[in-house]
Steps between C-alpha positions, in 0.01 A plus 500: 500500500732482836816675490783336644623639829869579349345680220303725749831563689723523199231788377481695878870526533555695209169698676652837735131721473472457865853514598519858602164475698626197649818708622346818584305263777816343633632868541218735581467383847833584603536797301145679689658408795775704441365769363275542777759420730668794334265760566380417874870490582482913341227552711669425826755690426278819393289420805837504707580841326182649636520339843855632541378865412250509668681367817744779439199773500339375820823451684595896439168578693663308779823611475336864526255432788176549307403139587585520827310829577190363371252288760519172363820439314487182330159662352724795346780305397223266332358860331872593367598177378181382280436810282861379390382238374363646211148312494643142399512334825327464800595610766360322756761195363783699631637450844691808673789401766669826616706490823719739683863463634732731699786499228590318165704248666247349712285462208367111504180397300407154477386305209118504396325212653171426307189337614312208264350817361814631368420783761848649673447411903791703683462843306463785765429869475718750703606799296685667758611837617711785385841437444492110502584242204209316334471206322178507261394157310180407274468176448260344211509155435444451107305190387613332138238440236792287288553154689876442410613874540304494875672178614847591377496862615255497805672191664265227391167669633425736212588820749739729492513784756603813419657759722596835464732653813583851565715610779588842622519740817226666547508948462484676864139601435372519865 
């Protein structure tokens, strides 16, 4: 015997076992995203946190001549910096732009420019002398997992550089 097709409808709409599956679909999509969105935006700001210390640490071996005194020094600034990193990073994903100037006022840096790479082209190494103001930047260029949070944060390419600046006159060490 056929049941008649407002009978089947008449029974299904007094029906919800499904309902909450049903909305748990419509919502779970959006909900991960978030969630996840949540988290990698923590870890760019830990890894941030870290960078910036361990900026900080490498820049007081400038500002105290121990890079400059050794025979290469983008090697030993490279040798102070990473340790700081604490093991979660690598370090060959950080780029080191540290340039000298006569006196805080004459202090220019221009912006990053990156390659299709997301590799910094106009970063420079010249730590200076005694006695003269430096300017010390890392650069690290942070790539989103989470679509929407990397195309509304990174500028629509899922990037985001980060960089850390220190600037200070360096001790009369020579």
């Amino acid at each position: 015997m056929r049941f008649p097709l407002t009978k089947i409808l008449h029974r299904l709409r007094g029906d919800s076992r499904g309902s909450t599956a049903v909305e748990f679909a419509l919502v779970a999509l959006p909900f991960f995203l978030m969630i996840a969105g949540m988290v990698e935006t923590g870890y760019v700001a830990f890894k941030a946190a870290v960078m910036e210390g361990a900026t900080r640490e490498a820049a007081r071996q400038v500002r105290t001549g121990v890079v400059q005194g050794a025979g290469d020094a983008g090697a030993r600034f490279q040798q102070e910096f990473c340790p700081n990193l604490i093991g979660l990073f690598p370090c060959e994903d950080f780029y080191f732009d540290v340039r000298s100037f006569a006196d805080f006022a004459t202090i220019a840096l221009p912006a990053p420019v990156f390659d299709a790479a997301g590799i910094p082209t106009n970063v420079q190494f010249s730590p200076g002398g005694a006695n003269t103001v430096v300017t010390v930047r890392v650069i690290h260029v942070h790539s989103f997992i989470t679509p929407l949070i990397g195309s509304l944060m990174g500028g629509g390419d899922g990037t985001l550089p980060l960089i850390s600046t220190t600037v200070m006159r360096t001790e009369p060490f020579e």
